[in-house]
C-alpha positions in Angstrom: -4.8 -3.1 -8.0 -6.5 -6.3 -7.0 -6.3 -9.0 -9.7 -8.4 -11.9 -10.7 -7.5 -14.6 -9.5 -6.3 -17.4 -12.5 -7.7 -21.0 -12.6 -6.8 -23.4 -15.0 -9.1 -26.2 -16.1 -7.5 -29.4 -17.8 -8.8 -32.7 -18.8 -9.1 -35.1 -21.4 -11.4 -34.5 -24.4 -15.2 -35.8 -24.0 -14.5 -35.0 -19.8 -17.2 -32.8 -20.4 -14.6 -29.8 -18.9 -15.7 -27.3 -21.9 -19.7 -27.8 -20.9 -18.2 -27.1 -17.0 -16.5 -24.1 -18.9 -19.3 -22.5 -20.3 -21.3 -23.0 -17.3 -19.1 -21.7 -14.7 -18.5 -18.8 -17.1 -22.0 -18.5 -17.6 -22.6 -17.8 -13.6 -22.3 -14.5 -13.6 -26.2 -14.3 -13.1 -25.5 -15.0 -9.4 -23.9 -11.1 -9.4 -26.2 -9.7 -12.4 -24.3 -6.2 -12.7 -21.0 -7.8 -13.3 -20.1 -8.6 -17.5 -19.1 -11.8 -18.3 -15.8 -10.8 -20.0 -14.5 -12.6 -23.1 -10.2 -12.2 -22.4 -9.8 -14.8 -25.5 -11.4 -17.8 -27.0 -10.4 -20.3 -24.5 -10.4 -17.3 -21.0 -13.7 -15.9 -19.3 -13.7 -14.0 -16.5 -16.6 -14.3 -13.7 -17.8 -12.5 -10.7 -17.4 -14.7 -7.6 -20.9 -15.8 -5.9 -21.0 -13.0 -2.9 -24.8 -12.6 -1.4 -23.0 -9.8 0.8 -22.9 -7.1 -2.0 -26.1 -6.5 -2.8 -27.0 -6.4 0.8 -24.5 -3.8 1.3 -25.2 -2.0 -1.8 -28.6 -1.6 -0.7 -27.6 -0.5 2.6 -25.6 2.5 1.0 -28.7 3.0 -1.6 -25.9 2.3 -4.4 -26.1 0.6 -7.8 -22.2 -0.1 -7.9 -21.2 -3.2 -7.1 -18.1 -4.5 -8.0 -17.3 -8.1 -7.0 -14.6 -10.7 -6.8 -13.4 -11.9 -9.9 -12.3 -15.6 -11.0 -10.6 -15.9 -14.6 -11.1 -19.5 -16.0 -8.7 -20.9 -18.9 -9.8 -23.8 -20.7 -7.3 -25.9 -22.4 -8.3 -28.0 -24.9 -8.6 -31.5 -24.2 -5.0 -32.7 -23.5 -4.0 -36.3 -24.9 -1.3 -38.9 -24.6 1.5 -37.0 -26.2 0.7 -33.4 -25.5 3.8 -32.6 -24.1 5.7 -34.1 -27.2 3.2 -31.2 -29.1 0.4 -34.4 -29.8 -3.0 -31.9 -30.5 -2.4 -28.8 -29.7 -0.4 -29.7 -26.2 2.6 -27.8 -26.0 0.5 -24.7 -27.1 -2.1 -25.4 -24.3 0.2 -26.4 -21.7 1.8 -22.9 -21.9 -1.5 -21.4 -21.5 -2.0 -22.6 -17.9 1.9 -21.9 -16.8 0.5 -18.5 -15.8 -2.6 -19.8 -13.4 -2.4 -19.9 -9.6 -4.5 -23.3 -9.8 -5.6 -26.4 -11.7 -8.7 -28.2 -11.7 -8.3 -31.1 -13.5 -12.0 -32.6 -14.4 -12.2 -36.4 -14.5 -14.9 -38.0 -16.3 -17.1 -40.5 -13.7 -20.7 -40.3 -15.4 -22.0 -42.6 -17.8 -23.5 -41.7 -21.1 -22.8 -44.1 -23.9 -23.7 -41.1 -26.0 -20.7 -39.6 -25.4 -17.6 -41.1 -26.6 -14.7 -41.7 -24.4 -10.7 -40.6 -25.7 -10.4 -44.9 -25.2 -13.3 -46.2 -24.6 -12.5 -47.1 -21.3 -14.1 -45.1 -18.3 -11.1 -45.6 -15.8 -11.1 -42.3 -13.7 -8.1 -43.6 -12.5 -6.1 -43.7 -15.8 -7.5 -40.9 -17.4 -6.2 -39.0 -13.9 -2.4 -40.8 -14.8 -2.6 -39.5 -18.6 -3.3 -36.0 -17.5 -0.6 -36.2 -14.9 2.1 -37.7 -16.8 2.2 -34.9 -19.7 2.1 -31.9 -17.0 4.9 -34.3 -15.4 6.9 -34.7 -19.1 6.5 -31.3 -20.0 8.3 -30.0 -16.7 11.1 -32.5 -17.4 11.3 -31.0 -20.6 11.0 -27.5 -19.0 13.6 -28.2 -16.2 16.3 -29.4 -18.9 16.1 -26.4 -20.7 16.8 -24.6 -17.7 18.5 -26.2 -15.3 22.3 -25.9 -17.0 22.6 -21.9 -17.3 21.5 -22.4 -13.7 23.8 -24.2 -12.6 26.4 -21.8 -14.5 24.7 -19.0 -12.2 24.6 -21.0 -9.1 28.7 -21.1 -8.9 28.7 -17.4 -7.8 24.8 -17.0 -6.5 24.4 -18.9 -3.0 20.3 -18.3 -3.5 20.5 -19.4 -7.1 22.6 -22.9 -5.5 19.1 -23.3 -2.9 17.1 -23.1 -6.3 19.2 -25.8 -8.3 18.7 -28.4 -5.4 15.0 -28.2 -5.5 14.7 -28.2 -9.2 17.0 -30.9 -9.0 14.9 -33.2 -6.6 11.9 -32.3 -8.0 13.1 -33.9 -11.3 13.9 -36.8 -9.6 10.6 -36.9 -8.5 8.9 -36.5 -11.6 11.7 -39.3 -12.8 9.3 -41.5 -10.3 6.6 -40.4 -11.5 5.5 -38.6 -8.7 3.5 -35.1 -8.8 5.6 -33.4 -6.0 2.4 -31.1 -5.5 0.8 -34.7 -4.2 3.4 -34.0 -0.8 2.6 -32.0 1.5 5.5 -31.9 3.4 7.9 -30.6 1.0 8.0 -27.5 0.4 9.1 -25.8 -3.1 8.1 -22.3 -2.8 11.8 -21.2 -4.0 10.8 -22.1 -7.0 7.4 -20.2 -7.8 8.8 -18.7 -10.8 9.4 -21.4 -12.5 6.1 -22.0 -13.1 6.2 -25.7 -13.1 2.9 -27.2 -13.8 3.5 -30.3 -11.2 4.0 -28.0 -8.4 0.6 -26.2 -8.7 -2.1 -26.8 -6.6 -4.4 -28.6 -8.0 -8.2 -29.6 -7.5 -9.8 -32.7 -8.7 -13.4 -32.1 -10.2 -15.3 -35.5 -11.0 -17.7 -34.6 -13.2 -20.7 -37.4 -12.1 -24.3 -38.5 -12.8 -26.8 -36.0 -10.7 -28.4 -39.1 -9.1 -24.5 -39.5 -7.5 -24.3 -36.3 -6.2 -26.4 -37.8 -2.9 -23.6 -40.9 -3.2 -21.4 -40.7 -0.3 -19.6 -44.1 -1.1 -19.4 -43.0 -4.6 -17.7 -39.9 -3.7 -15.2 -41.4 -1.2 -14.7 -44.0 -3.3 -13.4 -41.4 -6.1 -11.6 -39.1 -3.6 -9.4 -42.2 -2.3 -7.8 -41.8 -6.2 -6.1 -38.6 -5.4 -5.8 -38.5 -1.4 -3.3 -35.6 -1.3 -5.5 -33.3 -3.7 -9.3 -31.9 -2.4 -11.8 -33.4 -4.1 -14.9 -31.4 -5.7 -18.3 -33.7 -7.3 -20.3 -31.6 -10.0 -23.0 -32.8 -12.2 -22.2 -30.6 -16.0 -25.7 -32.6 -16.8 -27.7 -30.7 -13.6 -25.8 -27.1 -14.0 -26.8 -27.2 -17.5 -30.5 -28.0 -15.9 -29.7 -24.7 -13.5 -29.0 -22.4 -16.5 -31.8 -20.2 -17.4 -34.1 -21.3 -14.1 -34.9 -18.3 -12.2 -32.9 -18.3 -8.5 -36.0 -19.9 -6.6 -36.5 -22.7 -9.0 -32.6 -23.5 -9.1 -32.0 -23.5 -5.6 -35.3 -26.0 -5.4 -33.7 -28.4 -8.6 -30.4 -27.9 -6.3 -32.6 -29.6 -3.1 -33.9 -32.1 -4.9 -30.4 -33.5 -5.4 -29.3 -33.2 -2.2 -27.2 -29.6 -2.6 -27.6 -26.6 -1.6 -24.7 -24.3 -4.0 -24.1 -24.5 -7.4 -21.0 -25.6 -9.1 -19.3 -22.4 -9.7 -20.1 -21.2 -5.5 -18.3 -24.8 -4.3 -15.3 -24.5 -7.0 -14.5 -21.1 -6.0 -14.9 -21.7 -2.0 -12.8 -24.9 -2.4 -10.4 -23.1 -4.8 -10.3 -19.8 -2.1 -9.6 -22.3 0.4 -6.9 -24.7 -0.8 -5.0 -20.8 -2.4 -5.3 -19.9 1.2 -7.5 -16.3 0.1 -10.0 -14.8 1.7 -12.1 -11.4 0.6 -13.1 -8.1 2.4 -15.6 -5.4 1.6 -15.4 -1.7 1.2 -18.3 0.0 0.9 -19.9 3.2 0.6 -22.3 5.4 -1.6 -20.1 5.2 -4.5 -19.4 1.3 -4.9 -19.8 -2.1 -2.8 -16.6 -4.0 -3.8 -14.8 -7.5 -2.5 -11.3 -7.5 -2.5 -9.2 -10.9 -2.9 -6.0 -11.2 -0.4 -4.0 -13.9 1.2 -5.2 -15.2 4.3 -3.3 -13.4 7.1 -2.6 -10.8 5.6 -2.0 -7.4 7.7 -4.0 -4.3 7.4 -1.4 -2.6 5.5 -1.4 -5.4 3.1 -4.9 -5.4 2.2 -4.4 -1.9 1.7 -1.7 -2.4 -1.0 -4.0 -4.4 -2.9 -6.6 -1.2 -3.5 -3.3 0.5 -4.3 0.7 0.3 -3.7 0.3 3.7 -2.0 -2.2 3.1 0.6 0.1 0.5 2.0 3.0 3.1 1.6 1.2 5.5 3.3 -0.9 3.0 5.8 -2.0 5.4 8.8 -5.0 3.1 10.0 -8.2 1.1 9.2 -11.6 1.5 10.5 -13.3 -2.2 10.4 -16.5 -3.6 11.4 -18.0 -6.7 10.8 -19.9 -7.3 7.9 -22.9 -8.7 10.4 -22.5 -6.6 13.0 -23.3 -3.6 10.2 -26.2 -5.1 9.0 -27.6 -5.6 12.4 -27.4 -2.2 13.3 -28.5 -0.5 10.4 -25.8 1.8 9.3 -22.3 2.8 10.0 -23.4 5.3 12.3 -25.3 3.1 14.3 -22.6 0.6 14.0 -20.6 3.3 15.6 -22.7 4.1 18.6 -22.9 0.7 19.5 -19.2 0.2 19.9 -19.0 -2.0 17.0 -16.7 0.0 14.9 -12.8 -0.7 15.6 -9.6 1.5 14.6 -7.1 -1.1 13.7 -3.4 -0.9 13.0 -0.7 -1.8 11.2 -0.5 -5.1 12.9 -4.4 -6.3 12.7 -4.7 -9.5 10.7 -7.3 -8.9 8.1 -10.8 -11.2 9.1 -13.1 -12.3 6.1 -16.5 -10.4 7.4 -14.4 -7.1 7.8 -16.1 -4.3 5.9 -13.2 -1.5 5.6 -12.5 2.2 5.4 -8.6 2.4 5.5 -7.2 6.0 6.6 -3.5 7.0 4.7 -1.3 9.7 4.0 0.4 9.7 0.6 
C-alpha cells in the first residue's frame, strides 16, 4: 500500500521550525475531508495540497477523497553537543534516521523578541552547528558499524563495495564535508545505513514577509548552501494565513508577492528533489493520489495500490487528468479517442488518471 512519505524537520531552537510545524500540520484545510493525524507528540501527518481531487470527486458525484499524504517529524531544537546526547540529541537524532528528507529551517528574520541559541543571527553558522552534529553522529554511527563489516566483507564481495563507501564517506565527514552536498558521488549502496549526512536535504529560511519579494536577499541566502534547493517561508505570514477563509489568503498571499502557501512549495520542492510524482484513480467510490518514483512503469504504480496488482499486471487504461475534464466524463473521454490501453512498459506521467486491469 502506498505510504506517506517521511520528512524530517531540524533546526536550532528559537528557528521558529516548531511554529513551521504546527502550521504545515495545520494545512490540512487545503483538503478539508482529510484528518490531521496525531502519529506522536513530535509526528503529524498531512494531506498534500491537490486542487485535482475535488474536481474529480465531483466529476464522479463522490464524497471520498483520499489524498496524498506527507508525515512531518519535528525534532526538538538540536544544539552544539547533540550528538554527544547534549538536550535531548541522540534521542532526536534517531527520530529522523527513518525519514526520506530533511529540511533543515535556518533562522534569517529579525525579531529582537525572540531570543537567539547565541545571540548571534549568522545563518551561516547556525547552518555549520546543525550540520556538524548530523556529521558527528554518523562518525559515531559508522564506528559502531563499520568493524563487524569488515569481518563480513572477507567472504561477501557486495558487503567489500559497501565498506569502501562507508569508508570514504567517513573521510569525508573527517573534512567536514556533508557528502549529500556532492552531487557527483553516488552512495546509494548504502541506503540502509541510514546516515543522516547522506539524506537529501532542503534548506528552509524562515524570513521577514516584507523579504519574501527580496530577490537579492534570497540569492544572497541560497549562495550558503549551493548544492542543496533552497525554499524562503515567512512562519510570521502562514500564521497570518491560518484561519482566513481560501479567497482572503490567497489575496494576503498576493500582497506579498506569492501565489502558494508554505506547505504547497515545501511539498512540490520536496516531490521534486525525492524524484516523486502522483497519479489519480478515480471513480464513484473514492478520488485518490497515489505517490510513486518518477519513472516508474505501469506495473510499478500498480504495486503500490497493492503487491498483487503488479504480480498480476495485465494492463492500464490512462487518460489525462485534463483531457477528462475537458470532455466531461470517461465515456466521453472515450469517444474522443482520449482514453489509452497502456502496457507493461508505459512510463507512468503525473496527469494520468488510472484504471489498471489484473489477474490475480
Amino acid at each position: 500500500m502506498s505510504k506517506s512519505l517521511e520528512i524530517g524537520i531540524v533546526g536550532l531552537p528559537n528557528v521558529g521550525k516548531s511554529t513551521l510545524f504546527n502550521i504545515l500540520t495545520d494545512g490540512n484545510a487545503l483538503a478539508a475531508n482529510y484528518p490531521f493525524a496525531t502519529i506522536e507528540p513530535n509526528s503529524g501527518t498531512v494531506a498534500v495540497p491537490d486542487d485535482r481531487l475535488q474536481v474529480l470527486a465531483d466529476l464522479y458525484k463522490t464524497n471520498k477523497i483520499i489524498p496524498a499524504t506527507v508525515t512531518f517529524t519535528d525534532i526538538a531544537g538540536l544544539v552544539a553537543g547533540a550528538s554527544k546526547g547534549e538536550g535531548l540529541g541522540n534521542q532526536f537524532l534517531g527520530h529522523i534516521r527513518a525519514t526520506a528528507l530533511i529540511v533543515h529551517v535556518v533562522r534569517a528574520f529579525s525579531d529582537s523578541n525572540i531570543q537567539h541559541v547565541d545571540e548571534d543571527h549568522n545563518p551561516e553558522k547556525d547552518i555549520e552547528v546543525i550540520n556538524t552534529e548530523l556529521m558527528l553522529a554518523d562518525l559515531q554511527s559508522i564506528d559502531k558499524r563499520l568493524s563487524k563489516l569488515e569481518k563480513e566483507a572477507r567472504s561477501d564481495p557486495k558487503v567489500r563495495i559497501v565498506v569502501e563507501q562507508i569508508k570514504k564517506v567517513r573521510e569525508y565527514l573527517d573534512q567536514g564535508i556533508m557528502p549529500n552536498s556532492l552531487p557527483n558521488e553516488d552512495f546509494s549502496d548504502l541506503v540502509d545505513l541510514q546516515l543522516l549526512s547522506l539524506k537529501p536535504q532542503i534548506f528552509l529560511f524562515n524570513i521577514d514577509e516584507n523579504d519574501l519579494s527580496d530577490g537579492s536577499k534570497k540569492q544572497e541566502l541560497s549562495n550558503i548552501v549551493p548544492n542543496y534547493p533552497s525554499v524562503f517561508i515567512s512562519a510570521k505570514l502562514e500564521n497570518e494565513l491560518r484561519g482566513l477563509d481560501k479567497l482572503d489568503a490567497q489575496e494576503l498571499l498576493e500582497s506579498y508577492g506569492q501565489t502558494e502557501n508554505g506547505l504547497s512549495i515545501l511539498i512540490k520542492i520536496a516531490y521534486s528533489t525525492l524524484g516523486l510524482q502522483s497519479y489519480l484513480t478515480a471513480g464513484e467510490k473514492e478520488v485518490r493520489a497515489w505517490t510513486i518514483n518518477s519513472g516508474n512503469t505501469a506495473p510499478q504504480a500498480a504495486g503500490v495500490i497493492h503487491g498483487d496488482f503488479e504480480k498480476g499486471f495485465i494492463a492500464a487504461e490512462v487518460v489525462d487528468y485534463n483531457d477528462l475534464i475537458s470532455t466531461g466524463s470517461m465515456q466521453s473521454a472515450k469517444a474522443s479517442g482520449k482514453v489509452r490501453t497502456e502496457g507493461k512498459t508505459y512510463v507512468m506521467k503525473p496527469d494520468d488518471v488510472v484504471e489498471f486491469r489484473f489477474n490475480v
